[in-house]
GUTOR-951678 format. One line per 10 residues: number of its first residue (from 1); their letters; for each residue x, y, z of C-alpha. Coordinates in steps of 0.05 Angstrom, whole numbers, plus 5000, padded with zeros to 4 digits. Layout:
<pts>
NUM = a = X/Y/Z | ... $
</pts>
This chain:
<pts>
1 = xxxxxxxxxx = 5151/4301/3242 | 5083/4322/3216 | 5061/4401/3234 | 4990/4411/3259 | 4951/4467/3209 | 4960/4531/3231 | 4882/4535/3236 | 4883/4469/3288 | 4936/4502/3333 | 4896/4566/3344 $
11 = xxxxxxxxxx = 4838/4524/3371 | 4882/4484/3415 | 4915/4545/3437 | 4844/4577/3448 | 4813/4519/3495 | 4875/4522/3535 | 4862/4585/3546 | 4788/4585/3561 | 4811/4524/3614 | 4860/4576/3643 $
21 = xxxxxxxxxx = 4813/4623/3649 | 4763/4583/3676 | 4801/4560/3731 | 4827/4626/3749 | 4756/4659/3759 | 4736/4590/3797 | 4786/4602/3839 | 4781/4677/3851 | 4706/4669/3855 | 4718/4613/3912 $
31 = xxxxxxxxxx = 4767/4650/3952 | 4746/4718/3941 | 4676/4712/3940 | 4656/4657/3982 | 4626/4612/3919 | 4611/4548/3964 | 4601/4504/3911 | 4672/4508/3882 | 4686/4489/3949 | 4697/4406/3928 $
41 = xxxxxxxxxx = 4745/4432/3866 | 4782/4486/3913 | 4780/4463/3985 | 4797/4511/4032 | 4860/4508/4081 | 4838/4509/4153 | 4837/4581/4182 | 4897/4590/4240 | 4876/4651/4287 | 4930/4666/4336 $
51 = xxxxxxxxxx = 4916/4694/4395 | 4957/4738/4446 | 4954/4721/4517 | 4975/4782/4556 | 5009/4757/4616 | 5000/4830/4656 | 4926/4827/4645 | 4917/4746/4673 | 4962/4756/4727 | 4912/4814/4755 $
61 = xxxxxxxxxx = 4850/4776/4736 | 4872/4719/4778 | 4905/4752/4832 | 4837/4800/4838 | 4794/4734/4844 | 4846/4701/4895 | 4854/4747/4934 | 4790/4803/4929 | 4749/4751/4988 | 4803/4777/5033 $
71 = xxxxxxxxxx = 4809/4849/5038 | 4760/4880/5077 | 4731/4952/5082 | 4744/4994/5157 | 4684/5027/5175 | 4678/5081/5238 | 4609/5100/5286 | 4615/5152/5321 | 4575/5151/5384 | 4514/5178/5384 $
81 = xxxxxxxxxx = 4507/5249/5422 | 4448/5294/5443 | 4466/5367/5417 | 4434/5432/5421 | 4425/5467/5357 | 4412/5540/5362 | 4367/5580/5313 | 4387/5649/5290 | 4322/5679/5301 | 4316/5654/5363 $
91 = xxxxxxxxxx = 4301/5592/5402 | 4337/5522/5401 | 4325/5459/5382 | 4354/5391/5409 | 4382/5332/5366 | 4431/5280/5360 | 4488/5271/5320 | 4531/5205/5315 | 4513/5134/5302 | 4533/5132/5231 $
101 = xxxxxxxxxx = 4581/5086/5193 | 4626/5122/5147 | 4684/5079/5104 | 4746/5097/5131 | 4803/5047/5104 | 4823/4984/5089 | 4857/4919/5120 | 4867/4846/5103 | 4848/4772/5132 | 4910/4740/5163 $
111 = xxxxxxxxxx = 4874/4679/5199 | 4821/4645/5187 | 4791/4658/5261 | 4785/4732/5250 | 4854/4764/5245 | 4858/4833/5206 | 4914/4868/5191 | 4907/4946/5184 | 4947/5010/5185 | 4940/5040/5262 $
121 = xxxxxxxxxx = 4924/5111/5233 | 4856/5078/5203 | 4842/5058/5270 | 4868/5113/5325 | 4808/5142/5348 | 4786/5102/5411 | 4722/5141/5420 | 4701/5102/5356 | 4676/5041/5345 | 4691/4996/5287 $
131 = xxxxxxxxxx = 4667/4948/5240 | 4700/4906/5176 | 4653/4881/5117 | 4682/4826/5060 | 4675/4828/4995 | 4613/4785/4994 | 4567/4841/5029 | 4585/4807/5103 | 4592/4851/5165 | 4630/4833/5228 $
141 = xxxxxxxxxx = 4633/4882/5289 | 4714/4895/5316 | 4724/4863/5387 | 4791/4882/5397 | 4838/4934/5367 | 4910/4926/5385 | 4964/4979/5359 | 5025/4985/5340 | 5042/5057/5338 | 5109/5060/5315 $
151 = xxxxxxxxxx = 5109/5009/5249 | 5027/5045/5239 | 5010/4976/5245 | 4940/4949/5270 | 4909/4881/5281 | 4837/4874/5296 | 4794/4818/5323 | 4731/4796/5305 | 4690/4740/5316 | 4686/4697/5257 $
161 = xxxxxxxxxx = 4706/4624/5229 | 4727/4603/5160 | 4751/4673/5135 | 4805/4670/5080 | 4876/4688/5104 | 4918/4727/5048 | 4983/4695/5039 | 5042/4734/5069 | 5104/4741/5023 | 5174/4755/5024 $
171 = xxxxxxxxxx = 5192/4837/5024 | 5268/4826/5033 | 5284/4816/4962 | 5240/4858/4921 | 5270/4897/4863 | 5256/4958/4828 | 5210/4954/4767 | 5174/4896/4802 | 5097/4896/4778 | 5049/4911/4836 $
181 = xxxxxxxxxx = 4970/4911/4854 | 4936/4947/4902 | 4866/4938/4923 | 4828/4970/4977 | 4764/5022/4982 | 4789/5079/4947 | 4777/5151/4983 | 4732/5111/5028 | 4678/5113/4975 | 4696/5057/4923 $
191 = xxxxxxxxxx = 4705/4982/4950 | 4750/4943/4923 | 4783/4986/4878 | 4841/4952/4837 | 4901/4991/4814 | 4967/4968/4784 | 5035/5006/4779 | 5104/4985/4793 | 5164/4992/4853 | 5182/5053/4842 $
201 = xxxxxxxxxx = 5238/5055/4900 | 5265/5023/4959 | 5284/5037/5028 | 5249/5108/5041 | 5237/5154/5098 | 5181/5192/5102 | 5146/5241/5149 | 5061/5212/5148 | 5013/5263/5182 | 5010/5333/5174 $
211 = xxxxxxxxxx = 5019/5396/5236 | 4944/5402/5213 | 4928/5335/5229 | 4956/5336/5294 | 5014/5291/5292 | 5069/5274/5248 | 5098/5202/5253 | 5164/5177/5216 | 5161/5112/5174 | 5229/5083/5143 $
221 = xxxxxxxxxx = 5247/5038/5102 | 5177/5035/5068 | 5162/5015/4993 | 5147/5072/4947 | 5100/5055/4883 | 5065/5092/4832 | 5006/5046/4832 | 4942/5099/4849 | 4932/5097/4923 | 4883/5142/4963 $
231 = xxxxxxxxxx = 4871/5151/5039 | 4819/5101/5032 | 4857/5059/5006 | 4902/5051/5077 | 4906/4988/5110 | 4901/4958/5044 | 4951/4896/5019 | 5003/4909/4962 | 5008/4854/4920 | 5061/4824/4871 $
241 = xxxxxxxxxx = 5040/4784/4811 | 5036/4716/4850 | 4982/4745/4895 | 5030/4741/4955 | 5021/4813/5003 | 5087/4845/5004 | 5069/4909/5036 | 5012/4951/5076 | 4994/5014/5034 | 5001/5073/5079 $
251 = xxxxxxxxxx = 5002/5133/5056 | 5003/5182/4985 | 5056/5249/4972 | 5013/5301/4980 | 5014/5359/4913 | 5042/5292/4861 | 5022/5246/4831 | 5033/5163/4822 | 5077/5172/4893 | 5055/5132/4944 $
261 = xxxxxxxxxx = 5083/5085/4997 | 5069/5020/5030 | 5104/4990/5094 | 5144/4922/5080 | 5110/4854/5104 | 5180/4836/5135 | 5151/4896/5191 | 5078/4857/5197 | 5108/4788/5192 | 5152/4809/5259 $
271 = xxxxxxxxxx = 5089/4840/5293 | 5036/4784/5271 | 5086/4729/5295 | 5100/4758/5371 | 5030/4782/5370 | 4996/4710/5358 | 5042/4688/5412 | 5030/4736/5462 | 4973/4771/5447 | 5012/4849/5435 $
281 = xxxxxxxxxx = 5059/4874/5396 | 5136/4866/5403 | 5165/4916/5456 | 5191/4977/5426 | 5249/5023/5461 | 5221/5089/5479 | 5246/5157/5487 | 5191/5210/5486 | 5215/5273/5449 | 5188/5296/5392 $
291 = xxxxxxxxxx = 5231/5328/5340 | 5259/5364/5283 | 5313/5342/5247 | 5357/5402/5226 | 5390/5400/5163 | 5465/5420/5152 | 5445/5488/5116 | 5397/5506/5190 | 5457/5483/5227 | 5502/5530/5194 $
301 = xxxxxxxxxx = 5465/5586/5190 | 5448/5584/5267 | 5520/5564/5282 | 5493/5505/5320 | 5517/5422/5312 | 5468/5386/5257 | 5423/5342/5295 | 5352/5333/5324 | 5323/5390/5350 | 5273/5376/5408 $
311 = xxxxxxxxxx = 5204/5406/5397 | 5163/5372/5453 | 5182/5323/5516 | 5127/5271/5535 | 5111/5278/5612 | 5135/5219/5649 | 5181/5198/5592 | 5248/5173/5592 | 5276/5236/5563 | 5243/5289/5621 $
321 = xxxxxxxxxx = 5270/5236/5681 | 5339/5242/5650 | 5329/5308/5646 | 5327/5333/5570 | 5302/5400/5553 | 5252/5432/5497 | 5304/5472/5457 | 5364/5419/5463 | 5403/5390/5394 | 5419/5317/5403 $
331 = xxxxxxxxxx = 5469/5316/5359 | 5500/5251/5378 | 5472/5178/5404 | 5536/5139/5437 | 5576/5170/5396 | 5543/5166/5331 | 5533/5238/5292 | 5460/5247/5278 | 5439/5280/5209 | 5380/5299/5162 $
341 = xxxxxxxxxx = 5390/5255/5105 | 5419/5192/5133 | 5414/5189/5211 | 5361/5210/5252 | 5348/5204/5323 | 5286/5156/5302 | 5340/5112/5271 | 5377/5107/5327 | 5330/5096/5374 | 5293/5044/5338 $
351 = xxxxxxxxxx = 5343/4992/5340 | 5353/4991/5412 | 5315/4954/5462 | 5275/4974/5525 | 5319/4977/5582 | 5379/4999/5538 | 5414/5063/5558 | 5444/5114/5523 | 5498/5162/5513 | 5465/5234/5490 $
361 = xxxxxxxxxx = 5512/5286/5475 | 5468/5348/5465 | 5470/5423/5449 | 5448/5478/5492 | 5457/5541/5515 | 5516/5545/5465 | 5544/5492/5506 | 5563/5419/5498 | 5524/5367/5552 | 5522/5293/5559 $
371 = xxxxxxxxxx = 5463/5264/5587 | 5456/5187/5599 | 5382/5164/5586 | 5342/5095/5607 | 5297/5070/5554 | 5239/5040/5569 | 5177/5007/5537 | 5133/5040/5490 | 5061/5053/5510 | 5014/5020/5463 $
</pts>
């Protein structure tokens, strides 16, 4: 075999090099540098940009749309009143005060025909009057307000067609962790406010009201979230991820923060269902003390049994006809210990009917008694 000159084989080995080279700043030029008309020599492979779908973030969006048309804002009037105003360097001068609408709470659509669904507490003023306004800007006066004191559960009439009803869910199966939205007008100041959170627990008892306000009312059993709720936000639905209410937000911890609390739907469900049928709210057993639980630490200190102290009888109650006294422990319900943590006299009392009776063994004077009480209906 014949050997190519040495001088030959440097110029082969010289083009192939300039070829190499070539081709290597072609394609660096093409890729690098955009240089379209390499383009036919060094097409391009199509350009795959993959995109994240955040579930969390959809699930609000659509749930927002869905359901935004129906939750409604609670607004309050005060009537209007001529006062006297007097001047501190003398003289007086006569107004009126009254007559304007202030944001209050929140509530929901649950028929098309002008159903709302609202904490009581938004609505417990009777010297007020009230009106609802939609999403959309619309504003329909409140015909009828019909309470529910001891669930803080109100439904309100107005007269109206083609509304959009929320859809109710299921409460008896919700699980810690579960995502939640809340919307509602926020401090009674910011409509349709949407916030997000999770269930933070299950199956609480809490104490809503204040001395200051005037009256404390226990709630059990309620949902507590950490999704941000304010007191405008009351009356307000609690959503899961379907859109589907699952509870009425009620109430915020007061000095914390991301605690708040919403009552089940199981509660409204029970309430809207004898409601549409009758036209009022189930019949709740009534006693007509109010009370302080005592826990065991009180009891031992004052060398007294651990029970429900009675602060206050209502006149014409159950309680004063059978003849319980301010001061008295009830410390047992037919024969069932009462306590702080577990067993109140709320407890009790709540899963009995009107017309029951019952067994009350109480404490006073340093002296067992057993009084035998008739329960009747409670007023509205």
């Amino acid at each position: 075999m014949k050997k190519l000159p040495i001088k030959r084989l440097l110029i082969v080995i010289g083009i192939l090099l300039i070829v190499v080279i070539g081709v290597s700043a072609g394609f660096v030029a093409d890729r690098f540098f955009d240089f379209k008309p390499l383009d036919k020599f060094f097409p391009k492979p199509p350009i795959s940009v993959q995109q994240k779908v955040v579930t969390e973030d959809s699930d609000v969006i659509d749930v927002v749309k869905n359901v935004g048309p129906s939750v409604v804002t609670v607004s309050a009037t005060a009537p209007v009143q001529q006062v006297i105003q007097f001047s501190p360097f003398g003289g007086f001068t006569q107004g009126t005060q009254g007559g304007t609408s202030q944001d209050i709470g929140s509530g929901f659509i649950v028929s098309s025909d002008g159903l709302i669904v609202t904490n009581k507490h938004v609505v417990a003023d009777t010297t007020l009057s009230y009106k609802v306004s939609t999403s959309d800007g619309k504003t329909y006066e409140v015909k009828e307000v019909s309470r529910d004191p001891d669930n803080d559960i109100a439904v309100l009439k107005v007269d109206a067609t083609g509304l959009t009803p929320v859809e109710l869910g299921d409460s008896s199966n919700l699980q810690v962790g579960q995502f939640v939205i809340a919307i509602g007008t926020a401090l009674g100041e910011f409509r349709n406010t949407v916030t997000t959170g999770v269930i933070s627990g299950l199956g609480r008892g809490i104490d809503a009201g204040t001395n200051y306000q005037g009256y404390v009312e226990r709630l059990d059993d309620v949902i507590q979230t950490d999704a941000a709720i304010n007191p405008g936000n009351s009356g307000g639905p609690l959503l899961n991820s379907a859109g589907q209410v699952i509870g009425i937000n009620v109430a915020v911890a007061q000095g914390a923060n991301n605690i708040a609390f919403s009552i089940p739907i199981s509660t409204v469900n029970d309430d809207l269902n004898t409601f549409k049928a009758t036209g009022k709210f189930p019949a709740k057993a009534y006693l007509g003390v109010e009370y302080q639980m005592l826990t065991q630490q009180v009891a031992l200190l004052n060398q007294v049994p651990q029970g429900a102290y009675v602060v206050s009888i209502v006149s014409g109650s159950p309680a004063e006809k059978a003849g319980v006294a301010v001061g008295d422990i009830i410390y047992k319900i037919d024969g069932n210990s009462l306590n702080s943590t577990s067993t109140s006299l709320g407890d009790l009392v709540s899963g009995k009917k009107p017309g029951d009776t019952l067994t009350l063994e109480i404490w006073r004077n340093s002296a067992s008694k057993e009084i035998k009480v008739t329960l009747t209906e409670s007023p509205q």
